[in-house]
C-alpha positions in Angstrom: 211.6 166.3 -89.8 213.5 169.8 -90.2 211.1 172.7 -90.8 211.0 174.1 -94.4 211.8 177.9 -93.9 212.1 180.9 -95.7 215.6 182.4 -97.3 215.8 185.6 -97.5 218.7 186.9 -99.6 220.0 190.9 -99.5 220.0 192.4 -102.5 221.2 195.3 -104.8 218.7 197.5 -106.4 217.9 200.2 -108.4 216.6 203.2 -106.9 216.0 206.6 -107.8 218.2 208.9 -108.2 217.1 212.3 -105.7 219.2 214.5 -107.3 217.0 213.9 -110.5 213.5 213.0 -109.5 211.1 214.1 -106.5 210.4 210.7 -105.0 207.0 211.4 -104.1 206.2 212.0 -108.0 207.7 208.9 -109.4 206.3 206.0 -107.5 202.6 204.5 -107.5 200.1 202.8 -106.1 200.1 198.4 -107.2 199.1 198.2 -110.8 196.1 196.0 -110.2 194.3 198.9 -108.5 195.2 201.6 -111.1 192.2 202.9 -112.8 192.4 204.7 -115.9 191.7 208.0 -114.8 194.4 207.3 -111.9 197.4 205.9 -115.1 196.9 209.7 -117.2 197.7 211.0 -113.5 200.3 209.3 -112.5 201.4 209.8 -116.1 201.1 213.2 -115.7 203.2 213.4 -112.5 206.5 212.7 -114.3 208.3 211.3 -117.0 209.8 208.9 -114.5 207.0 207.7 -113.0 207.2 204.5 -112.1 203.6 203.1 -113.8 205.0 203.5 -117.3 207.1 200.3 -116.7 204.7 199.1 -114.2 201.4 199.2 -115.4 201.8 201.2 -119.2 199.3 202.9 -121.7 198.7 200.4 -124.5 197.6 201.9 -127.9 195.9 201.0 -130.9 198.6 200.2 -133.0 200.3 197.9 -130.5 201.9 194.9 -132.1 203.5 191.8 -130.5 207.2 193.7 -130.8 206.0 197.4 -130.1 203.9 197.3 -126.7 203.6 198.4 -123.6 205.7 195.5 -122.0 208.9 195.8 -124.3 208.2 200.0 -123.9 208.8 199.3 -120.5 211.7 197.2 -121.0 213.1 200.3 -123.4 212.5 203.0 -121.0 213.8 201.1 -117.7 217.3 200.8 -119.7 217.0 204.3 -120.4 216.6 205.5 -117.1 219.7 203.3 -116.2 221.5 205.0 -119.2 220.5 208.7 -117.7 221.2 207.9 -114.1 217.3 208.4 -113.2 217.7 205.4 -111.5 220.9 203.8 -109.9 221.9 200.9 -108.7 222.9 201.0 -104.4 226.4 200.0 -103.5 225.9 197.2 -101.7 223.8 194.1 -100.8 221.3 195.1 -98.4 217.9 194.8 -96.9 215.1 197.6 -97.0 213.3 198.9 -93.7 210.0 200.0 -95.0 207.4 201.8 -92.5 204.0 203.3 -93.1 202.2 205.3 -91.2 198.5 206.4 -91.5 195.2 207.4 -89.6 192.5 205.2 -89.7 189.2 207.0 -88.0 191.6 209.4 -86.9 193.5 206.7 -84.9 197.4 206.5 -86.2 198.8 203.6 -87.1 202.3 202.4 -88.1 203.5 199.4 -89.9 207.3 197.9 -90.3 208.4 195.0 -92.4 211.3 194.6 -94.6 212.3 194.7 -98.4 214.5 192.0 -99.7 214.5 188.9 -101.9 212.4 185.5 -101.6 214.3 182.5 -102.5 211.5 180.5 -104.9 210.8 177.5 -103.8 210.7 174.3 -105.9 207.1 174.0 -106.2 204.0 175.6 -105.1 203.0 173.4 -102.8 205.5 173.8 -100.0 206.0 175.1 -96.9 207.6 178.1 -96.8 205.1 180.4 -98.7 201.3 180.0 -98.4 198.1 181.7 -100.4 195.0 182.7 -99.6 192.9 183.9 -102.3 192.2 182.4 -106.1 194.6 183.3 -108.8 192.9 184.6 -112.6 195.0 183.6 -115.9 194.7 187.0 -117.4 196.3 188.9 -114.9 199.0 186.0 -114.4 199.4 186.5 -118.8 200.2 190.2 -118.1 202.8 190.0 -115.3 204.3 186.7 -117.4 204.6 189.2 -120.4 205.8 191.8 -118.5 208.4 190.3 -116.7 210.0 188.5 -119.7 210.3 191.8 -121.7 211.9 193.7 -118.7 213.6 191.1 -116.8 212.9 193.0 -113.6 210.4 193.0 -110.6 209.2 196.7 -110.6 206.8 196.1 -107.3 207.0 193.7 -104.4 204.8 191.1 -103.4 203.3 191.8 -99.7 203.8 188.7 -97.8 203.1 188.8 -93.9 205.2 185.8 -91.4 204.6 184.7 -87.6 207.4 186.8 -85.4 205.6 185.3 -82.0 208.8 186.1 -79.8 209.0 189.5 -81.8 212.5 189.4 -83.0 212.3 190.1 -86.2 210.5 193.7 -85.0 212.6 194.2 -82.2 215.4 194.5 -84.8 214.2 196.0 -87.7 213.4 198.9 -84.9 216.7 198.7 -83.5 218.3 199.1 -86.6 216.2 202.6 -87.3 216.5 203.8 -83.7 220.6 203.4 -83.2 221.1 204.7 -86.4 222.1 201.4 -88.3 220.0 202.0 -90.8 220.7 204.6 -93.3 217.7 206.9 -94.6 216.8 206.6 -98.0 213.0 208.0 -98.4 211.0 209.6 -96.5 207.6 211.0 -98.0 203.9 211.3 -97.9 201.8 210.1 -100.6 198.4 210.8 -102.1 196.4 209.6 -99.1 199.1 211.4 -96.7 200.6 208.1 -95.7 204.1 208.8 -94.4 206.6 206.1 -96.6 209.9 206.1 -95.2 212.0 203.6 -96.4 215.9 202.7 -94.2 218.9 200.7 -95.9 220.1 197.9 -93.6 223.6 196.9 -94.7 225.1 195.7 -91.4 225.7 191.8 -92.2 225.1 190.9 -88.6 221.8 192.3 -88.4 221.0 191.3 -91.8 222.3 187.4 -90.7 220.3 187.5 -87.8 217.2 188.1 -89.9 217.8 185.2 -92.2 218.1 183.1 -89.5 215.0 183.9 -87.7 213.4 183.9 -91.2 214.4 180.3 -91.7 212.5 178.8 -89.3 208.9 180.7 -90.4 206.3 180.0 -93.1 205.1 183.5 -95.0 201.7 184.1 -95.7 200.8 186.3 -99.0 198.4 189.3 -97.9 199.0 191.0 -101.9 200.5 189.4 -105.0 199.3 186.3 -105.5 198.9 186.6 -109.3 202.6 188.5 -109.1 204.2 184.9 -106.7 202.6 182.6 -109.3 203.8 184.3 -112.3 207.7 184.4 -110.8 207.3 180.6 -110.2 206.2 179.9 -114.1 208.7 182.6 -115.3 211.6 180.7 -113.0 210.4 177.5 -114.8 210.6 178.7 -118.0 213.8 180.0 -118.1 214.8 176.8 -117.1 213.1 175.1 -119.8 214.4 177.5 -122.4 218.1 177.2 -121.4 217.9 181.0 -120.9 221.3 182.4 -119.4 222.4 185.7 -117.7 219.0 185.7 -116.1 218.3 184.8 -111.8 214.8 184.1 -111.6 215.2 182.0 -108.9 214.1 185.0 -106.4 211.9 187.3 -106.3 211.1 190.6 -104.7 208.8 190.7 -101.3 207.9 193.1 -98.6 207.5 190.8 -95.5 205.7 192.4 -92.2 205.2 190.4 -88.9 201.8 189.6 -87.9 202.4 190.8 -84.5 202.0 194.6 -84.8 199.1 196.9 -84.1 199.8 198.5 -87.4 199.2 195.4 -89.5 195.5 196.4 -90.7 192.9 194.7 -92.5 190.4 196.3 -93.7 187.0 195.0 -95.2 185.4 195.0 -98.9 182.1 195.6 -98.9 179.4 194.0 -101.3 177.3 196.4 -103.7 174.3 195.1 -105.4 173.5 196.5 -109.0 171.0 195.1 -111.5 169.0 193.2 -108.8 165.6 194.2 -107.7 165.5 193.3 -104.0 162.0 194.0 -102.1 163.0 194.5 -98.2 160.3 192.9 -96.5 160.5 189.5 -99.2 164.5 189.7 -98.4 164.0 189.7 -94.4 161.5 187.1 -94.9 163.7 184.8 -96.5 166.3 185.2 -94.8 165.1 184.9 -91.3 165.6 181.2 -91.3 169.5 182.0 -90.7 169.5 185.4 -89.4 168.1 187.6 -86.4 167.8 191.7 -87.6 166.8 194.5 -86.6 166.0 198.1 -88.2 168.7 200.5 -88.2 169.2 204.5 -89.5 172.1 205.2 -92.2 173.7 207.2 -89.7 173.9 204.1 -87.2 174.7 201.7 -89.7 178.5 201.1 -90.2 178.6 201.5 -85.9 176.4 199.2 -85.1 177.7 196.7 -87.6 181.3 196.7 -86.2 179.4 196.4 -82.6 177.7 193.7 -83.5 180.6 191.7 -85.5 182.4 191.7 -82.1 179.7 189.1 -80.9 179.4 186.8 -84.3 178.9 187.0 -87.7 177.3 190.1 -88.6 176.1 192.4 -91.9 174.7 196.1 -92.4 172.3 195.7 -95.2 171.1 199.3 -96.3 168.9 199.4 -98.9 168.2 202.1 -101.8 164.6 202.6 -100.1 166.0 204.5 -96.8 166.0 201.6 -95.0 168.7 199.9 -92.8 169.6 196.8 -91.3 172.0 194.5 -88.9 171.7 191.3 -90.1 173.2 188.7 -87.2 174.0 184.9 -88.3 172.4 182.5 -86.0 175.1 180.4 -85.1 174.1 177.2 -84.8 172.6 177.7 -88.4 175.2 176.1 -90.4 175.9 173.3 -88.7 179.3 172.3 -87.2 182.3 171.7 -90.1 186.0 171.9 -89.3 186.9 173.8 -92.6 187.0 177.6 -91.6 186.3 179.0 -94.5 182.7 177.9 -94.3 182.2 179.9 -90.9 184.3 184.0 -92.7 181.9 186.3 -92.9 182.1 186.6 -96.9 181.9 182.8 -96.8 178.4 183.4 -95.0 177.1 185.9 -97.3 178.0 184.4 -100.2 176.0 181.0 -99.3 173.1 182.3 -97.2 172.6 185.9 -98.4 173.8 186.0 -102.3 173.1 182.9 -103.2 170.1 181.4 -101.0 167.8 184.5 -100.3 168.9 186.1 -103.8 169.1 183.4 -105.8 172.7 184.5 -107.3 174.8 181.8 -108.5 178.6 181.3 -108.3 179.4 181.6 -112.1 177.7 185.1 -111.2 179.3 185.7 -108.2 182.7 184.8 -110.2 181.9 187.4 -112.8 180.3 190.2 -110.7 177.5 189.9 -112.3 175.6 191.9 -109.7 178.1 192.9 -107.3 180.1 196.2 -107.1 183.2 196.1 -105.1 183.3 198.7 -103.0 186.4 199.6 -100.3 185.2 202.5 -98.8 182.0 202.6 -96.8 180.7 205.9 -96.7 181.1 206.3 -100.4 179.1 202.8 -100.7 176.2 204.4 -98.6 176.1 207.7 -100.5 175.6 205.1 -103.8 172.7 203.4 -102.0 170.9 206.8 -101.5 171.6 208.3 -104.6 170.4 204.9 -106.7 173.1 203.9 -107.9 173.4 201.0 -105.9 170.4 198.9 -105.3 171.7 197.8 -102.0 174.9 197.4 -100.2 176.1 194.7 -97.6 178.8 196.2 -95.3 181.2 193.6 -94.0 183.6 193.4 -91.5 187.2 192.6 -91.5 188.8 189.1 -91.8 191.4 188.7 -88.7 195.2 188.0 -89.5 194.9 184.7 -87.9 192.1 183.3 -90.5 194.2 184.5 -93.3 197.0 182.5 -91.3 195.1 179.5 -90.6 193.2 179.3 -94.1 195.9 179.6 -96.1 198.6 177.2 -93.9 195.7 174.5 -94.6 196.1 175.4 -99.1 192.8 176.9 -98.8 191.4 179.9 -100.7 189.2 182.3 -99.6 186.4 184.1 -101.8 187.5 186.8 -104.0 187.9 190.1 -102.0 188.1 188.2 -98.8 191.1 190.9 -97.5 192.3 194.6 -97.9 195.3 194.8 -96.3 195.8 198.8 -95.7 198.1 200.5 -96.8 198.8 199.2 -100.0 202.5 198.7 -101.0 204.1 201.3 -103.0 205.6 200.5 -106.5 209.0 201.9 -107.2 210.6 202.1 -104.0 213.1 199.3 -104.6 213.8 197.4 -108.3 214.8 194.0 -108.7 217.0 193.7 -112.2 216.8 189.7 -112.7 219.7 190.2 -115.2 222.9 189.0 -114.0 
């Protein structure tokens, strides 16, 4: 039977216009990690910043016509009307590279920007998920993109390029000068963003034609793919002309490069009382430890996570831990989600030893998300964190093989690092 494969379409965007904006003051971060302190700032950065249509201030006297989703739809067409942004000449695809330090090692990472042919359903086999999808979030991107019409921010999706083609041209294209230069900046966290237009229609046919034999695997926007596919089915339903919602926009980066980094999510504990030496004790059925300093910690946690299943468990009283899985402790099962690490300390540590329950798992009840670790630790020893299990990283493969088998890991299972920028490329869904 012929393999189902990806179609990737060139597109024409709207960009922004450098003779009018500073680049590096209009784009954002992905709305879902926005805080409110970080919305006045990027606010505050310019006029045209991309998070008013992305992610925009709601007020008290909101109604269902005058909101932040048909605001955005008012002040996109305005920025079209002013020549903020501006839409590029051509069908093309988008180079897009990052690169970054991470413990002072650099990295860099390539994919591409263009357009994702939907599929018919969600179960198929050209795009697969990893992680469980919440209603509300799916409610606000629905809302958002049926009052703009428009994808403001790419979904991250990562694909298997095993003979390394897809790399081998997309550098090509940037090294003889096929690609044109469109951006080329350093964000907040000095990450260098330089984004290339590919218009050359043989390098952009070769793409789609390695593309079609692959699968792609979402690594960020899963709430973003599944709100495209109901928004594609509605406008079906409704009849709705002089709309395309048949596509939407992605970011796709081979999983063969050093530079495609996942990061860990570590697991704060508020609002739980845990004694050390009870917590050892129960555990010890499923673990071997040993006593660790702060300092050592995060070292000798990513030592020992080369070797197995591992944990740093440092706890508010100055004490610190490496907590190893015995491996023969959970039996034998084929499904590998049952042997990720946050599969493990979800069954053995939160709920068996501390007698959390998945309802409160599901509604962080007790747990604090927490990305970076040394920021983690400094919570644990100034109290505001009762403890604090550092994790290590999911590989590339298990998000691969977990989610080509329509499973779903636990919620913060990945950080893939860096995060996407918003506002590089628009999508306009309006024909």
């Amino acid at each position: 039977m012929k393999k189902t494969g990806v179609s990737v379409l060139p597109f024409r965007p709207y960009v922004y216009n450098k003779k009018i904006v500073d680049i590096k003051d209009v784009v954002a971060p992905p709305y879902d990690v926005i805080t409110e302190e970080m919305q006045n700032e990027l606010y505050g950065k310019s006029d045209f910043n991309i998070v008013r249509l992305e992610f925009g201030k709601e007020f008290e006297n909101d109604t269902e016509k005058e909101n932040k989703y048909y605001r955005a739809d008012g002040i996109f067409k305005d920025w079209i009307d002013t020549g903020a942004l501006e839409l590029e000449p051509e069908d093309s695809i988008y180079i897009y590279t990052q690169r970054f330090y991470i413990n002072n090692v650099p990295h860099e990472r390539i994919g591409f920007l263009s357009l994702f042919l939907l599929p018919e359903t969600q179960n198929n086999k050209s795009i697969y998920g990893h992680e469980t999808t919440l209603s509300k979030p799916k409610e606000d991107r629905f809302k958002l993109v049926n009052a703009t019409k428009a994808n403001f921010s790419p979904i991250f999706s990562v694909f298997e390029d095993k003979n390394s083609a897809v790399l081998e041209i997309l550098k090509k294209s940037i090294r003889d000068g096929i690609a044109v230069l469109l951006y080329d900046f350093n964000d907040e966290k000095n990450i260098k963003n330089v984004l290339y237009r590919l218009s050359d229609k043989d390098s952009i046919k070769f793409i789609r034609d390695e593309m079609k034999e692959k699968s792609v695997y979402i690594a960020d926007g899963h709430h973003r793919f599944e709100t495209y596919m109901n928004f594609r089915d509605y406008v079906k339903e409704q009849g709705i002309t002089g709309i395309n919602a048949d596509s939407c926009l992605m970011y796709f980066a081979p999983s063969n490069q050093e530079g495609l980094v996942i990061l860990p999510t570590h697991r704060g504990i508020t609002g739980k009382s845990i004694e050390p030496e009870a917590f050892l004790d129960g555990i010890k059925e499923d673990f071997d430890y040993k006593e660790v300093s702060f300092a050592d910690i995060l070292k000798e946690n990513k030592k020992s996570g080369k070797n197995g299943v591992s944990f740093g468990f440092a706890h508010n009283s100055g004490r610190g831990f490496i907590l190893s899985f015995k491996k023969n402790s959970g039996g034998s099962d084929d499904n590998p989600l049952k042997t990720l690490d946050v599969s493990i300390l979800e069954a053995y540590v939160l709920k068996k030893a501390l007698n959390i329950t998945q309802n409160e798992i599901d509604a962080q009840r007790y747990l604090v998300y927490e990305k970076d670790a040394e920021k983690a630790l400094e919570k644990v020893k100034n109290g505001g964190l009762e403890a604090v299990f550092f994790m290590n990283p999911a590989s590339i493969e298990d998000v691969i093989k977990i989610a080509s088998l329509n499973l779903r890991m636990p919620q913060k299972s990945t950080y893939f690092y860096p995060k996407i920028i918003t506002g590089l490329t628009i999508n306009s869904l309006k024909i």
